[in-house]
C-alpha positions in Angstrom: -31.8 35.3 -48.0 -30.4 32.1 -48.8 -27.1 30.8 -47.9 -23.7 31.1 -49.7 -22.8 28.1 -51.5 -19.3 25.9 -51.4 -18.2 27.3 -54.7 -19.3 31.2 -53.8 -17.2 30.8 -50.7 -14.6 29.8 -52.8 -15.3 32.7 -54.8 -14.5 34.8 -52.1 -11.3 33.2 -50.9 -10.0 33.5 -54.6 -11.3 37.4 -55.4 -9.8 38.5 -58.7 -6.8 40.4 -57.7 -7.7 42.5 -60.8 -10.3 44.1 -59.1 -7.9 47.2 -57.9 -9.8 49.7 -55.6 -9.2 53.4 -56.0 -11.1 56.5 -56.5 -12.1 56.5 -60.3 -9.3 53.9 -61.0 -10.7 51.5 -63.2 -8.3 50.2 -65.5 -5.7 49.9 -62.2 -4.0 46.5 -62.3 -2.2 44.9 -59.5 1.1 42.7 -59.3 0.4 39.5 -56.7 1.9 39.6 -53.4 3.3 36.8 -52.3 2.6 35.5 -49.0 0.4 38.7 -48.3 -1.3 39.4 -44.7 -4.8 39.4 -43.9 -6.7 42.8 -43.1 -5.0 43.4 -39.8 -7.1 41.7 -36.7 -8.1 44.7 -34.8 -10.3 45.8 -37.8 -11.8 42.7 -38.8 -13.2 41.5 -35.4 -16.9 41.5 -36.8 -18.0 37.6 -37.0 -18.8 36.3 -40.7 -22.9 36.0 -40.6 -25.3 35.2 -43.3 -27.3 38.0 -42.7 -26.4 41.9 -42.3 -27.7 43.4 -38.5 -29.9 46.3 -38.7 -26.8 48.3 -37.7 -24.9 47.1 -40.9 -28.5 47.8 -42.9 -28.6 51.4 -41.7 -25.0 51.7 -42.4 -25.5 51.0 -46.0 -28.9 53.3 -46.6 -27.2 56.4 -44.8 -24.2 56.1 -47.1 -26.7 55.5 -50.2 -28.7 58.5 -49.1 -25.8 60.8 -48.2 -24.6 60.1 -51.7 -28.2 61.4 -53.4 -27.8 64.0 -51.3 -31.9 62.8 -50.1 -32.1 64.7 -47.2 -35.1 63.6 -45.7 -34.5 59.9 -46.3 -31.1 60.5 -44.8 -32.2 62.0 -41.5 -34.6 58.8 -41.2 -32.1 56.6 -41.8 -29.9 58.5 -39.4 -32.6 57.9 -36.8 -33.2 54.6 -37.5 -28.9 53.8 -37.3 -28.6 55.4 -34.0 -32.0 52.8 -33.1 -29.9 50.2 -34.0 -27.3 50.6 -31.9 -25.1 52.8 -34.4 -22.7 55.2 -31.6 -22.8 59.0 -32.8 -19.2 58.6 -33.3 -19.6 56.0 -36.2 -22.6 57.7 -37.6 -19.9 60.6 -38.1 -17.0 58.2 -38.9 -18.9 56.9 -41.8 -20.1 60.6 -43.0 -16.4 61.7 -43.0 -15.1 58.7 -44.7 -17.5 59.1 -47.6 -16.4 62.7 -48.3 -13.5 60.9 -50.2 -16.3 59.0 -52.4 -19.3 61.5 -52.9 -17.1 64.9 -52.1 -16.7 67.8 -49.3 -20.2 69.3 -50.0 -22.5 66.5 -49.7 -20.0 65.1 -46.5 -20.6 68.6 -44.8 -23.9 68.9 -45.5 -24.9 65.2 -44.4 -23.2 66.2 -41.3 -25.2 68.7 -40.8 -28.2 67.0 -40.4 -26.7 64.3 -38.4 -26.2 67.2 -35.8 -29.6 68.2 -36.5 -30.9 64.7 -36.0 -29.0 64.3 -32.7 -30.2 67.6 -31.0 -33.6 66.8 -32.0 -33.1 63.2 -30.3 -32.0 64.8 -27.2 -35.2 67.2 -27.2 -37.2 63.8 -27.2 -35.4 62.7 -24.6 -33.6 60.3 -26.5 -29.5 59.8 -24.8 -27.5 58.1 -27.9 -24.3 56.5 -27.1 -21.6 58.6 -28.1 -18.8 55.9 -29.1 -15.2 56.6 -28.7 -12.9 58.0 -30.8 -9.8 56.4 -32.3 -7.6 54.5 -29.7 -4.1 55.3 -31.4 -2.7 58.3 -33.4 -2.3 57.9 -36.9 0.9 58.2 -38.4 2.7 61.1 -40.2 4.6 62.1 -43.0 6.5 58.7 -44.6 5.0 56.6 -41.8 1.5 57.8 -43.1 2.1 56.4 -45.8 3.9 53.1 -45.5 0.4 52.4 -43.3 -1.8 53.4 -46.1 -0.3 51.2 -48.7 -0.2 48.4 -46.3 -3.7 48.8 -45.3 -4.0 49.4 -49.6 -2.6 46.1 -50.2 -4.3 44.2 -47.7 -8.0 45.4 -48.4 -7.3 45.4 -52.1 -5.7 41.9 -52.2 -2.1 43.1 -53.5 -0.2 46.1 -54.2 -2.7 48.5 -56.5 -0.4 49.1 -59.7 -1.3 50.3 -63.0 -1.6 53.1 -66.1 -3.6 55.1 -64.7 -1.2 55.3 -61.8 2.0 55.9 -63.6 0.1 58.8 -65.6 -0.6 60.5 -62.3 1.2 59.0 -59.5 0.2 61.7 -56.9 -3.3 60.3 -57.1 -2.0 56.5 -55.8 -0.1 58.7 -53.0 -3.2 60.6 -52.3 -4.9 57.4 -51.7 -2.5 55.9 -49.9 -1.5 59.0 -47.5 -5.2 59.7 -47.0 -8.2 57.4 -47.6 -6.1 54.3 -46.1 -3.8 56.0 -44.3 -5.5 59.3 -42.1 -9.1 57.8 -42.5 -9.0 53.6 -42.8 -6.3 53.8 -39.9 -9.1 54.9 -37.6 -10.1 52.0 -35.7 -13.5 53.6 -34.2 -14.9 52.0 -37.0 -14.4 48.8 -38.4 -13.6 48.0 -41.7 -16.1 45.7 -42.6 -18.2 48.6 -41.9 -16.4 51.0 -44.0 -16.9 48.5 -46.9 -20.7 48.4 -46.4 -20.3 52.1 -46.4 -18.7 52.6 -49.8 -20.7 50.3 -51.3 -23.9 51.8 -50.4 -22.7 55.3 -51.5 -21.2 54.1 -55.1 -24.4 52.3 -55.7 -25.9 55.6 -55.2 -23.7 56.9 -57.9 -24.2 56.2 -61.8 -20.9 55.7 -63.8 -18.9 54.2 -60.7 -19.7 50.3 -61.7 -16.2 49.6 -62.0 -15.0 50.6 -58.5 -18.5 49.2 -57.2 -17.3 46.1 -58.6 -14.5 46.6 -56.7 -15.5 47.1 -53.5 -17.8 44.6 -53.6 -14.7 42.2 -53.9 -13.2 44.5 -50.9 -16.0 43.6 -48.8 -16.1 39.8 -49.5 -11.9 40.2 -48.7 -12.9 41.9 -44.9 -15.4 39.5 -44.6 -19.1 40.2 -45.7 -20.3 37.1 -47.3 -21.8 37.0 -50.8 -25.2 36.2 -48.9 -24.7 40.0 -46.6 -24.3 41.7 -49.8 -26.9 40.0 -52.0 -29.0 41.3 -48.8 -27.5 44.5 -49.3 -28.5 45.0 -52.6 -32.6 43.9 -51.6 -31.9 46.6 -48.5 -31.3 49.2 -51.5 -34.0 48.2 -53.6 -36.6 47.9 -51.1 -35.6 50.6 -48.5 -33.7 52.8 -50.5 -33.8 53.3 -54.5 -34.0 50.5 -57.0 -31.4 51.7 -59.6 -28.8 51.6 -56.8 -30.1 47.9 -55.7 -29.8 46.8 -59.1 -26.4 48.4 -59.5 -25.2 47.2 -56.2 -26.8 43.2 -57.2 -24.9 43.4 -60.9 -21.2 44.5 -59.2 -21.8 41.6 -56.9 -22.5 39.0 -59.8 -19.8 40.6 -61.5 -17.2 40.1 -58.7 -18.1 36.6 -57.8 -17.3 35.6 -61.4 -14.3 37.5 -61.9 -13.6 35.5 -58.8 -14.6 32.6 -60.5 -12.4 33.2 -63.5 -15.5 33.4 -65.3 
């Protein structure tokens, strides 16, 4: 995989502010925020790297498969994330989160076979990590959701405005309360890892370019590199299923030149 070049990593520093993420919000539009933070520290502690680990692989292919709802090529990619060094407790973090992408039904029953795929590890004598769970309490009520929009705002770049929003407000305050707020507060998973999550489930998913698009600029915004996600996409197309691969490359191309102003 070859390197990023000066002008892609200039790409990233600049990601179009345009690219608003939400749930199906594709016409969302943003108004800049000056002076606005970085993701917060504790959730972007995973060092920039050219290349994705095999953790951060798995991560992607379990999220991809969770979302096609392949069973058996989930419970081998299951198996080959905990391998990797993927704790039980972010093997379940990342099936919970993606409920909020790909829905309750295929969440519950991915989860079900990563319980399947764990007892049957044990029979084999195989002792998995278990992680730890969150180290702080998320917030209620109106704190929940002044920490949602900032952790909104950061990940997306700026405050996530638009039509679509002021035609159904509740579903900005949904997103806000609940995906960034109750699940992106968690901190026994990073966020860099969330993003590769997402990704690798949207890909899954035809119709979704638009927020694909968008997380692909999330993830550059955490701190993937254009070089792990153009690795991403092969990962998809070579371990996983080429349609997804090629919608996962074309999001990426199409962020880095929104990026770009192109």
């Amino acid at each position: 995989m070859k390197n990023t070049t000066p002008a892609e990593r200039h790409m990233v520093r600049t990601v179009a502010a345009t690219l608003a993420l939400g749930l199906g919000m594709a016409g969302a539009q943003g108004q800049a925020l000056p002076g606005s933070a970085p993701p917060q520290p504790a959730q972007t502690t995973v060092a920039a790297s050219e290349t994705l680990s095999a953790r951060q692989q798995s991560i992607a292919l379990i999220a991809s498969f969770m979302a096609a709802s392949d069973m058996p090529r989930l419970n081998t990619a299951l198996n080959q994330g905990l391998d990797a060094g993927l704790t039980i407790s972010e093997a379940k973090e990342v099936l919970v989160q993606l409920y909020a992408y790909a829905g309750f039904p295929k969440s519950l029953n991915a989860l079900s076979e990563l319980l399947q795929v764990v007892e049957a590890r044990k029979q084999r004598g195989i002792q998995d990590a278990a992680g730890r769970e969150p180290s702080r309490a998320v917030a209620t009520c109106d704190a929940l959701v002044a920490v949602g929009q900032d952790n909104q705002t950061k990940i997306s770049g700026r405050p996530v405005q638009g039509p679509v929003f002021d035609f159904a407000p509740v579903i900005n305050q949904f997103l806000q309360a609940h995906l960034f707020g109750d699940i992106f507060e968690r901190d026994n998973l990073d966020w860099q890892s969330r993003e590769l999550a997402t990704v690798g489930a949207l890909a899954a998913m035809p119709g979704v370019q638009a927020q694909l698009r968008s997380h692909m600029a999330a993830s550059m915004r955490v701190g993937l590199t254009a070089a792990q996600l153009r690795q991403l996409a092969q990962v998809l197309t070579e371990r996983g299923d080429a349609q997804a691969g090629a919608r996962a490359s074309e999001a990426l191309k199409q962020a880095l030149a929104a990026a770009a102003g192109g």
